[in-house]
Structures are given as C-alpha cells and as structure tokens.
C-alpha positions as CSV (number, residue, x, y, z in Angstrom):
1,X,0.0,0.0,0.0
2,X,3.1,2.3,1.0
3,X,4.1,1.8,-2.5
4,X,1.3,2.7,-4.5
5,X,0.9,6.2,-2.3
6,X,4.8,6.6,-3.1
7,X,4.4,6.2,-6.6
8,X,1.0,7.7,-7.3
9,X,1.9,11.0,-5.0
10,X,2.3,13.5,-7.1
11,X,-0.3,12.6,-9.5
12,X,-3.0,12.5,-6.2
13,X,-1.3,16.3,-5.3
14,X,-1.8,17.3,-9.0
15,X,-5.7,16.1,-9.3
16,X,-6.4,17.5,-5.9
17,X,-4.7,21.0,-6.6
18,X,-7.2,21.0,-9.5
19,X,-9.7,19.4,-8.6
20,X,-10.7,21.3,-5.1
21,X,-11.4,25.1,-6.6
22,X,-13.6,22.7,-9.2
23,X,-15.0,20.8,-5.5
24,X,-15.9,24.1,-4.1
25,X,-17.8,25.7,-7.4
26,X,-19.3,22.4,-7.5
27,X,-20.4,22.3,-3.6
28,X,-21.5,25.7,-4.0
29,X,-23.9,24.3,-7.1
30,X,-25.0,21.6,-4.5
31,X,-25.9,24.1,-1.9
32,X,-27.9,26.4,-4.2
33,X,-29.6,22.8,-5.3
34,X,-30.2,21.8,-1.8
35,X,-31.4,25.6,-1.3
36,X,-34.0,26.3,-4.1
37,X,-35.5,22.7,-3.4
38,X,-35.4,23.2,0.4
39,X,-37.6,26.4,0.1
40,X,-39.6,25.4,-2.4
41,X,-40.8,22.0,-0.3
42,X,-41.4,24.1,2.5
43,X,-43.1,26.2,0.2
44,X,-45.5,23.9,-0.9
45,X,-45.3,20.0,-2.1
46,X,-46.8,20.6,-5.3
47,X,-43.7,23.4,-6.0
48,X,-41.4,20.4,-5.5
49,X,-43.0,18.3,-7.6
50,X,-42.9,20.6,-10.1
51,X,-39.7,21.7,-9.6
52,X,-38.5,18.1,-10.3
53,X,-39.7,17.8,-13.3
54,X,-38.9,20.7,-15.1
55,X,-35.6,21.0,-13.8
56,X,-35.0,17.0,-14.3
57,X,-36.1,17.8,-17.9
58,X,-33.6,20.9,-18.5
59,X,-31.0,17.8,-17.0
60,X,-31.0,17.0,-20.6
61,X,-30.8,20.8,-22.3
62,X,-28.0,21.5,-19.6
63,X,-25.6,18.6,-19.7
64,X,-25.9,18.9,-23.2
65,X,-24.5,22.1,-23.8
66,X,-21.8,21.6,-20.4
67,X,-20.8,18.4,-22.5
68,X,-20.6,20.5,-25.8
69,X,-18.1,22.9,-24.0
70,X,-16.5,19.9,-22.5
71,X,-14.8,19.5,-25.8
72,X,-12.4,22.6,-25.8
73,X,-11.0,20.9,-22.9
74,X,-8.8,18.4,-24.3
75,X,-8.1,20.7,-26.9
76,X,-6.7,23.9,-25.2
77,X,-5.2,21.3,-22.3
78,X,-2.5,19.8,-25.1
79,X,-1.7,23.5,-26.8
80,X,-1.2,24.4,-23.4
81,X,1.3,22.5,-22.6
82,X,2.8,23.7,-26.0
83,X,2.6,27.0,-24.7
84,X,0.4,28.3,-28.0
85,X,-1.1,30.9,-25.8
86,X,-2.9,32.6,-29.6
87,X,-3.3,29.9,-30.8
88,X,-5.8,29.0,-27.3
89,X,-7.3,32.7,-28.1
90,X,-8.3,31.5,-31.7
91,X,-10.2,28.3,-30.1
92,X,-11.7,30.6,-27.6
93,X,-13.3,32.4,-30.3
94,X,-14.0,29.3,-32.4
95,X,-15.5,27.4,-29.5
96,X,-17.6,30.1,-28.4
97,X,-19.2,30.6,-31.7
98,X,-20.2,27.0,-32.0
99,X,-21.0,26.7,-28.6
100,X,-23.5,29.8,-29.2
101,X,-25.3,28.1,-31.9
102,X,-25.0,24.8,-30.2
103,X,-27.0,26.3,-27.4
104,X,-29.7,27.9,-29.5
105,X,-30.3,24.8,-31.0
106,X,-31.1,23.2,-27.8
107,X,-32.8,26.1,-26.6
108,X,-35.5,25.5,-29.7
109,X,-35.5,21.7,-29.0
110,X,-36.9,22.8,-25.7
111,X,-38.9,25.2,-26.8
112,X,-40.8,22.8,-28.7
113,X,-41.1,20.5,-26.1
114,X,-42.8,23.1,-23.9
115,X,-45.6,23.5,-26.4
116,X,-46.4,20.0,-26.2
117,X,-46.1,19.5,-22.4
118,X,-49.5,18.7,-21.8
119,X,-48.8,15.4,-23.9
120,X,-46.3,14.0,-20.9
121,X,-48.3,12.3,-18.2
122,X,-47.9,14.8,-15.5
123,X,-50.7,15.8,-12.8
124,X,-52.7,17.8,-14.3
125,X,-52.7,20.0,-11.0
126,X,-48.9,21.2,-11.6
127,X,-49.3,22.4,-14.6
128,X,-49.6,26.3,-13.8
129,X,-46.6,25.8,-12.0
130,X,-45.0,23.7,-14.3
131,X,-45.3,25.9,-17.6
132,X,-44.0,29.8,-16.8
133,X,-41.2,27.8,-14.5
134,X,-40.0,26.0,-17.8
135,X,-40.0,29.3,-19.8
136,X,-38.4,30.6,-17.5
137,X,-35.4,27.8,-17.4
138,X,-35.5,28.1,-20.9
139,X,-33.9,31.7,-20.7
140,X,-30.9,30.6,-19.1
141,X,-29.2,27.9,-21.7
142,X,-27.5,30.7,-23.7
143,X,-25.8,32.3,-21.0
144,X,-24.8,28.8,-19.2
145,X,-23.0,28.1,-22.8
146,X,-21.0,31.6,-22.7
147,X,-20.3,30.7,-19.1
148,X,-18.8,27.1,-19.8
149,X,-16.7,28.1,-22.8
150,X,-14.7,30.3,-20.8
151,X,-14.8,27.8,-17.6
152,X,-13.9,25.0,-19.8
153,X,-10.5,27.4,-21.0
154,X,-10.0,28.3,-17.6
155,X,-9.7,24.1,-16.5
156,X,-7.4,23.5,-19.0
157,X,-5.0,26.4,-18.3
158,X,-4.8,25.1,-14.6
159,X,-6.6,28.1,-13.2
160,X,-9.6,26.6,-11.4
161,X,-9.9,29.1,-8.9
162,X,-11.5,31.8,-10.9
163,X,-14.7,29.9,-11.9
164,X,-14.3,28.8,-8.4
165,X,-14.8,32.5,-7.4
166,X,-17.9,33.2,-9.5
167,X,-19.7,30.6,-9.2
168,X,-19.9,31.1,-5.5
169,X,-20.5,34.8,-5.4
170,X,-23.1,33.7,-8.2
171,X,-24.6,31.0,-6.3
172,X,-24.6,33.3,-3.1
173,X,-26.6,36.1,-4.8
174,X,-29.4,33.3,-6.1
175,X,-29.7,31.8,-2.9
176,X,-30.4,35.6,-1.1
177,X,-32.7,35.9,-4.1
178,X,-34.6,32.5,-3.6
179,X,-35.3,33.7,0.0
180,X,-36.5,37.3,-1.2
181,X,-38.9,36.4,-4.5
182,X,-39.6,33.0,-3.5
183,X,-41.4,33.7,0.2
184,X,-41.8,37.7,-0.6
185,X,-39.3,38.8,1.9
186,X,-38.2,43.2,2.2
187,X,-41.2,44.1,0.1
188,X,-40.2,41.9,-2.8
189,X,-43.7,40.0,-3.9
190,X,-44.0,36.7,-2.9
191,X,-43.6,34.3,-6.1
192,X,-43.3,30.9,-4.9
193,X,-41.4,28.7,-7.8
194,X,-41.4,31.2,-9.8
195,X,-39.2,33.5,-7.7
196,X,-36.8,31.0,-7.7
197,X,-36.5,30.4,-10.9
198,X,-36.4,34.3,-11.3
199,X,-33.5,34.2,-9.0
200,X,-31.7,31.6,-10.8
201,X,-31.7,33.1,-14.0
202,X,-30.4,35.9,-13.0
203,X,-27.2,34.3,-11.3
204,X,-26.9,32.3,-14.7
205,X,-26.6,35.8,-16.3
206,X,-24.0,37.3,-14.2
207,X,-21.3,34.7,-14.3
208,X,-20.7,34.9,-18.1
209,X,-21.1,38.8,-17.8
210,X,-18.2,38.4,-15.3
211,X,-15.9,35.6,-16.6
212,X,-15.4,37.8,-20.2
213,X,-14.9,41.2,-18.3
214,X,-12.0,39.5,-17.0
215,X,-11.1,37.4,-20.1
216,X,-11.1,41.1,-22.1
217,X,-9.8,43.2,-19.2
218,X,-6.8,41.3,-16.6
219,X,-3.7,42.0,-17.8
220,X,-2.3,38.3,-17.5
221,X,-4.8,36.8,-19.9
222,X,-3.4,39.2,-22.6
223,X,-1.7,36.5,-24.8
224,X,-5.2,34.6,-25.0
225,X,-6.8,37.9,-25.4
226,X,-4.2,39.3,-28.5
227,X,-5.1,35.6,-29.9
228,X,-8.8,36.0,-29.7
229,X,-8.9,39.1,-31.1
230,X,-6.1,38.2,-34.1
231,X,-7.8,35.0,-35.1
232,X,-10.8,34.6,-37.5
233,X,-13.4,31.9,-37.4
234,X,-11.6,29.0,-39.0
235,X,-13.1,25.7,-40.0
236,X,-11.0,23.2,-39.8
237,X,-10.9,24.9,-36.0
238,X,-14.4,24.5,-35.9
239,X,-14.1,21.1,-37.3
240,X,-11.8,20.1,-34.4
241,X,-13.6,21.5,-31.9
242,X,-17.2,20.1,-33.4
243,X,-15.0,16.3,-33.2
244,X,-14.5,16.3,-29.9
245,X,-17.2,17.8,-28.5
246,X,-20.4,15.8,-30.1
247,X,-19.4,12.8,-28.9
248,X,-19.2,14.2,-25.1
249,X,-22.4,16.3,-25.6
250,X,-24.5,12.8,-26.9
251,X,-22.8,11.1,-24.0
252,X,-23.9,13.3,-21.4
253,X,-27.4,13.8,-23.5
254,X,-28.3,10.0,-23.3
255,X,-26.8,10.1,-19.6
256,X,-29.2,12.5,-18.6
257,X,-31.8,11.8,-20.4
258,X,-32.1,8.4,-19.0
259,X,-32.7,10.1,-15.7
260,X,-34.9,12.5,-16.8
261,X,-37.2,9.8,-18.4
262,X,-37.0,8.5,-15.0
263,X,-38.4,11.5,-13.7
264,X,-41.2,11.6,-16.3
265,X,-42.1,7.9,-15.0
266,X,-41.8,9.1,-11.2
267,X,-44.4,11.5,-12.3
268,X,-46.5,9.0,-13.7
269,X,-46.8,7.6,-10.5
270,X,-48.2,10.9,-9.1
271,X,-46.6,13.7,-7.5
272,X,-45.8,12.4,-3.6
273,X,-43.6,9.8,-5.6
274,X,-42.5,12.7,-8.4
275,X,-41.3,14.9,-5.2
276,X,-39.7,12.1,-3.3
277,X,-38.0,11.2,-6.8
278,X,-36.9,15.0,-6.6
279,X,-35.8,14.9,-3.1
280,X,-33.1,11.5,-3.8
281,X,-32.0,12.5,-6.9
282,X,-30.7,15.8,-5.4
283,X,-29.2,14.3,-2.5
284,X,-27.3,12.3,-5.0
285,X,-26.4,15.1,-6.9
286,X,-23.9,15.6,-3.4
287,X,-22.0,12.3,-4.7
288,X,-22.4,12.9,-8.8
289,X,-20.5,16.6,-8.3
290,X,-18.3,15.6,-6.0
291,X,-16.9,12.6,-8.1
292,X,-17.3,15.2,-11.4
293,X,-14.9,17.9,-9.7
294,X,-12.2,15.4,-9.9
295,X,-13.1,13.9,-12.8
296,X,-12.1,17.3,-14.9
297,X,-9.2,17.6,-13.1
298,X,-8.5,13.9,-14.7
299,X,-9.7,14.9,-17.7
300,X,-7.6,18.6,-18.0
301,X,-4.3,16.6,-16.5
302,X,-5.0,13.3,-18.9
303,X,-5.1,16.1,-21.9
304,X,-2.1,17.5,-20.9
305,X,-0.2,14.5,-20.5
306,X,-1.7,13.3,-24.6
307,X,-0.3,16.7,-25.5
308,X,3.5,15.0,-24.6
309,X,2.1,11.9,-26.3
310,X,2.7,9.8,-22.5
311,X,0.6,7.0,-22.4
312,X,2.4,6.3,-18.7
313,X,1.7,9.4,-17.1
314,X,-2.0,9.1,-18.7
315,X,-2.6,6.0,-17.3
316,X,-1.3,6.5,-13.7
317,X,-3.1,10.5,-13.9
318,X,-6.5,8.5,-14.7
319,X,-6.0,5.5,-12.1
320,X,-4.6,8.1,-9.4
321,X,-7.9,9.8,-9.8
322,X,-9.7,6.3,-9.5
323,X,-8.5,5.7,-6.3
324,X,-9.6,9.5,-4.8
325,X,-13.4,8.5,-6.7
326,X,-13.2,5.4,-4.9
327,X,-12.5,6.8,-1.3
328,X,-15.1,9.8,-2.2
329,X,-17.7,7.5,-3.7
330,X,-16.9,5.8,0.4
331,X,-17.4,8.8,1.9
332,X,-20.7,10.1,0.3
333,X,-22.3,6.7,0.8
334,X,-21.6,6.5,4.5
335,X,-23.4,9.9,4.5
336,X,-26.6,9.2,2.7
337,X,-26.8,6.5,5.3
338,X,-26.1,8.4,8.8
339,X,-27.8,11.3,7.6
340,X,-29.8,10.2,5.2
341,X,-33.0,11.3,7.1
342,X,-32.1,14.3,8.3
343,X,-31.5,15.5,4.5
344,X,-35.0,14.5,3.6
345,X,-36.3,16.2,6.7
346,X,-35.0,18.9,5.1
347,X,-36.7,19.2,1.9
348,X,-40.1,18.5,3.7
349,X,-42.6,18.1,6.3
350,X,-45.0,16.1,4.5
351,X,-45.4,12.8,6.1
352,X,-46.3,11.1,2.9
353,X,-43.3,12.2,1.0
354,X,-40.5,11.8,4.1
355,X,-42.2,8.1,4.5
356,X,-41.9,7.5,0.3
357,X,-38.3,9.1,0.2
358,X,-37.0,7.3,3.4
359,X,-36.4,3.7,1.9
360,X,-35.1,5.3,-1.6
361,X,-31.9,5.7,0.5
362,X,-30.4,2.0,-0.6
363,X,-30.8,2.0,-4.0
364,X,-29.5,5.7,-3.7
365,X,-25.9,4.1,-1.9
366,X,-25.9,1.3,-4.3
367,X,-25.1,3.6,-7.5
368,X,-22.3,5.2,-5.7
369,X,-19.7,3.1,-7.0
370,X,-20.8,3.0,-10.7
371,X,-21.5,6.2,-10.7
372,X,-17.7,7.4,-9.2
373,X,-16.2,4.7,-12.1
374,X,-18.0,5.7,-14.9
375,X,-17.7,9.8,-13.7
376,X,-13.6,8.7,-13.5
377,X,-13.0,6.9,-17.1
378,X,-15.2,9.2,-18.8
379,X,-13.5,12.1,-17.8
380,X,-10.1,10.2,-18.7
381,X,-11.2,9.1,-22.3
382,X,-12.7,12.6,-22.8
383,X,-8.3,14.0,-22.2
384,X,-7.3,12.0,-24.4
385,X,-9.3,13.1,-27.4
386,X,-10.4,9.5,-28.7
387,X,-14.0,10.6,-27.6
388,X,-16.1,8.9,-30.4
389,X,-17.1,5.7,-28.7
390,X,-18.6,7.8,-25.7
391,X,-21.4,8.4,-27.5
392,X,-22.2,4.1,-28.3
393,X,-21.2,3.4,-24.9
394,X,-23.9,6.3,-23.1
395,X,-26.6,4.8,-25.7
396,X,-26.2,1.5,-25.1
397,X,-25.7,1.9,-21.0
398,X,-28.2,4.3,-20.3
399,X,-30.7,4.2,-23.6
400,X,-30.7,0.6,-25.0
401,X,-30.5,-0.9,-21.1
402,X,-31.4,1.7,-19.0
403,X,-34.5,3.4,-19.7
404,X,-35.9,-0.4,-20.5
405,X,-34.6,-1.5,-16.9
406,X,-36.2,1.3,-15.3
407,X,-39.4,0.9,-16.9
408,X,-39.4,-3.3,-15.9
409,X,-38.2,-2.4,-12.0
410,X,-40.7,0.6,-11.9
411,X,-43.9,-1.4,-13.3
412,X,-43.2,-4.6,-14.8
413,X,-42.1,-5.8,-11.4
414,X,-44.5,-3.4,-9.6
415,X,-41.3,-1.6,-7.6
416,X,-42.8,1.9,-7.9
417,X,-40.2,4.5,-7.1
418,X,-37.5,1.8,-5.4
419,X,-36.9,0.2,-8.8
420,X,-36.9,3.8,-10.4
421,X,-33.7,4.6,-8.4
422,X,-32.3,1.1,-8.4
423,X,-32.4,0.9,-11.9
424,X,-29.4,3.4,-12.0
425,X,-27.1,0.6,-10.7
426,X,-28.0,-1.3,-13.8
427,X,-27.0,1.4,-16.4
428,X,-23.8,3.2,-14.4
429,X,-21.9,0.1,-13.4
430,X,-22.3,-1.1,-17.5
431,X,-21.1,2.2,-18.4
432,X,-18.1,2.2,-16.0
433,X,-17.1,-1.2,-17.5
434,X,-17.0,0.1,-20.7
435,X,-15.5,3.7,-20.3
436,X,-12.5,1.9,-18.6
437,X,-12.4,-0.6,-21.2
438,X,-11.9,2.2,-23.9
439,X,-9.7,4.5,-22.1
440,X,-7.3,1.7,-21.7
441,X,-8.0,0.7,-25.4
442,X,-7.4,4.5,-26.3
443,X,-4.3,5.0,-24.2
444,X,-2.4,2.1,-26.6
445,X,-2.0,4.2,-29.4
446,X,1.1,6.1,-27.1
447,X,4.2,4.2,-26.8
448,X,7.3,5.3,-25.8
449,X,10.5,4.8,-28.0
450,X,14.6,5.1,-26.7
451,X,12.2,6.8,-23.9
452,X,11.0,9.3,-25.9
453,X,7.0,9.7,-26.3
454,X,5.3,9.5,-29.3
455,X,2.1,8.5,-31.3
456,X,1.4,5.3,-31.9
457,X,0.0,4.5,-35.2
C-alpha cells in the first residue's frame, strides 16, 4: 500500500490541486440545489413536484450544452502545454461561436417541447406551476453556454480558482434571491417557484457577464486575449472542436436523459412519488459533483499528458484519480446513510413524501460506486481526445438498457419508485465497465520509444 501512495503521490497532489477550486464551485452548485429545493418544499409539495420535473427535464438541455463545451478541454489542455497561448485565443473564439449556436439549438429543441407538455403524463394540478417555470429555465441555456466556454479554458490552463470565485458569489446572490422572491421577503412579492427560478436566471446571467470582463480586461490573460482578437473563425478549427465535442455532448445527453425519463415515470406515478424522486436524486447530486470535480481535473491533467504523447503518465493521472473517486464514492455513501433522514427532513414536512423518500436511501448508496467509475474513465477518455465511442457506450448503457430497466423495475415488477432509483445501478456500473475498457484501449495508441513519447500509429 506504502508503494502505490509513493508512486502515485504527485499525481494525487496534481488532481487535488485542480480538482478542489472545481469541488468548491461544484459544492457551492450543490448548496444552491439543496437551497432552491429546500424552500420550495417548504413552500408547498406541489412546488417540489414541479420543480422536479422541469428541472429533471432541463438535466437533458444543460448537460448537453456543459458536455458541448467539455470538448475545448482536451483541446486547449495539449496547446497548453505547448505553450500556444494565440493559438488558445483563436479556439476561444472558435468554441464560443459553436458553442452559441450549439446552445440555440437546444434552446428550440426545448422550446418545442414546452408547447407539447401537456402530452407528458404529469398531474394535471402542476401544470400552472409547471409551464412559466420551464420558460423561465428556458432563458438561461444561452448564458450557461457563454459561461462554460470560458470555464472549460480556464480548467485547461490550470486556473480553477476563478470559476471557483464566480460561481460562488453567483450562487450566493441566487440563494439571497430564492429567500427574497420566493417567500416575498423586504417588500419583494412573494412568487413561490417562480421566484426561484427568477432568482436563478439571474445568477446564470451574471457569471458569463463576469468571466469575459476578466477574459477582455486582466492583464495576464493578454496573450489569450491578443489571440482571440487576431484570429478569425476558421473551420478546420471548428471542425476540431465540433470532433471532440459531439461525442461528449451525446454522451452526457443519453446520460441525462435516461434520468430525466426516470423522472417523467416518477411522475406518472403521481406527485408524492415525483417529489420524493426529486428529493433523492438531489441528495445524489452531493455524490455525482463531487466525483465530477475530480473527474475534470482527470480529464484537464490526462489532456495535458496526450499533449507529450505519454501514455504512462495518462494512465497512472486516470487511475490516481480512480482511487480519490473510490475513497469519495466511500465517503458520500456513509453519509446518505447516517444522515440520510435528516437530508430529507429537510426538503419536507410532508409525512407522505418523508415516509416514500426514506427507503429510496439503498438504492440511492448502491449507485455510488458506478457512478464514481464511470464519472472517473469518462473524464479520462474525454483528455485524451479519442471521444467517439462515448457516445455508443452512453446509448447502449443508459438508452438501450437503461431506460428499458427502469421501466421493468418501476412497473413490470410493480417496484414503484425503489426500482426507479435502483435501476441506475444497472445502467452506471455497464457504463463504468466500458469507459474503462476504452480508455485503456485509447491510451495504446502512445508508446514510448529510446524513452521518448510518441504516437502510436
């Protein structure tokens, strides 16, 4: 064991010195989460229920687009470590463009969902809740894309601790404006779940609006900035960027989608079962951006390492961030069960949904593991470029088995809610196999020759 921490030491002091400003942001995420869902229970159970379906369905819209911006990372991670600093500014510009029109796309997608709504099964009593809150979360896609271009540029440059820093003053604001719209606090009107999607829109707005007034304005950004400006929209650039960042924006598409199908079938099962689906799945959320923190710090350190063409120091980077998923995945587990209760207290007084969300706790820890694997070897295959089988692998895992599983746990074998959640097991742990699988298939094509890296052919 001594061994293993000796030779894996620097990698684990590498992750971690990326991956904590990534853990904070992300725990600030998690306590705006637990926030907006914590008022709006008390508020009133049929807020929460339709708070977890809307935002369950924009699951899809928004890991879509952070998986679309996920593709720059890779990218500007190997011309890093090249030290093409105009050559970043140029797939700055590049990126953002597509990213833009990526995220209009997906705005109409939703847009036409919302006019068919009615057509999805839900209780009929959340719908004037359910409708202005989805236009609402409609609003904020473009400005999430902005956000995540310059973020994902940020990761790969090794300097974590800005997005760290808005994200946190952003998610600060939204929470002081969930308490003011959302309950009608110093003569604000009282909203409900409207206010706080209000709120959350507007924090959405502000981090982009911040993040490019320092990208055009700090004086040690100028080399990105100079290249930005010089550069013109190129398309083999484009064509680059569009290669690598499909194939993670299907990947986490089909991910999330499979759990916001889930949520449509939670629904169907009426809305104490659609609010206690709500309640689990964002106590999870605890675990999923915990283990995704460290994952991009795989990923940015993994793409760095392909950029020296070192299938070694790729391998150990991606299997020194296993072990830190694994003890995590320990952690968060042990404490879903101790305080598993006291979370759902929480979200709710309602004895009907504390009494329905109370034994989703197991199937809740089961998932951990998969979840913290697949999370790891994702973000691993996504540095090294070779990103085209993610998108088979999230089809088959979490389409072709997973929505099928969750449908045959949740009715065919009459589990209701429990087999909703346990069904997640079925589709993470497949996924996991598979990402590792391909990461280790990936990393093959780097050999080293006389000791000196280079692409295998």
């Amino acid at each position: 064991m001594k061994d293993i921490l000796k030779k894996y030491k620097e990698n684990y002091a590498s992750i971690f010195s990326l991956g904590i400003p990534i853990l904070i942001s992300q725990l600030g995420m998690i306590v705006v989460a637990f926030a907006d869902n914590i008022m709006v229970g008390r508020y009133s159970t049929e807020a929460l229920a339709s708070a977890s379906f809307v935002n369950n369905v924009f699951n899809v819209a928004t890991f879509a687009c952070l998986g679309f911006s996920y593709g720059l990372t890779p990218l500007i991670g190997a011309l890093f470590t090249q030290k093409r600093d105009t050559t970043i500014g140029g797939m700055i510009k590049n990126g953002l463009l597509i990213n833009i029109i990526f995220s209009l796309l997906v705005t109409t997608i939703m847009f036409i969902l919302w006019l068919n709504i009615d057509r999805l099964g839900q209780p009929e009593e959340l719908m004037p809740l359910i409708k202005p809150y989805y236009l609402i979360e409609m609003a904020r896609m473009l400005p999430i894309a902005i956000f995540n271009v310059f973020a994902q540029w940020l990761f790969a440059i090794n300097r974590t601790k800005l997005p760290m820093w808005i994200l946190l003053s952003a998610n600060s604001l939204n929470i002081l404006g969930n308490w003011l719209l959302i309950y009608g606090k110093c003569g604000f009107p009282e909203l409900g779940l409207i206010g706080a999607g209000y709120s959350t829109l507007f924090a959405r707005v502000l981090c982009p609006v911040v993040v490019m007034v320092i990208f055009f304005l700090y004086k040690d950004f100028r080399t990105y900035r100079d290249g930005f400006k010089a550069s013109r929209i190129n398309s083999m650039m484009i064509g680059q960027i569009n290669r690598t960042s499909w194939p993670v924006s299907l990947q986490m598409t089909f991910e999330s989608g499979s759990f916001t199908i889930a949520a449509v079938m939670a629904g169907w099962l009426g809305a104490i079962s659609l609010a206690s689906f709500q309640i689990i799945v964002i106590t999870g959320t605890l675990g999923f951006c915990i283990y995704y923190s460290m994952g991009s710090a795989v990923s940015v350190l993994v793409a760095n390492a392909a950029g020296l063409n070192d299938r070694i120091g790729m391998r150990r980077i991606a299997f020194a961030g296993y072990h830190i998923m694994l003890t995590l995945a320990a952690i968060s587990s042990t404490l879903f069960i101790v305080f598993g209760h006291e979370f759902i207290n929480a979200f709710t007084e309602d004895p009907e949904v504390i009494a329905a969300t109370v034994v989703l706790i197991v199937p809740l820890v089961l998932y951990q593991m998969g979840d913290a694997t697949q999370i790891n070897f994702a973000n691993a295959l996504r540095g090294t470029s070779h990103v085209m089988p993610m998108i088979w692998i999230a089809f088959v895992s979490y389409v072709v088995i997973g929505i099928p599983a969750t449908y045959l746990l949740a009715f065919t074998a009459s589990m209701g809610t429990y087999g909703i959640i346990l069904s997640f097991s079925v589709s993470l742990f497949i996924a996991a196999a598979l990402f590792l699988y391909f990461f280790m298939r990936a990393t093959k094509r780097y050999i080293k020759v006389d000791g000196e890296p280079v692409a295998a052919r």
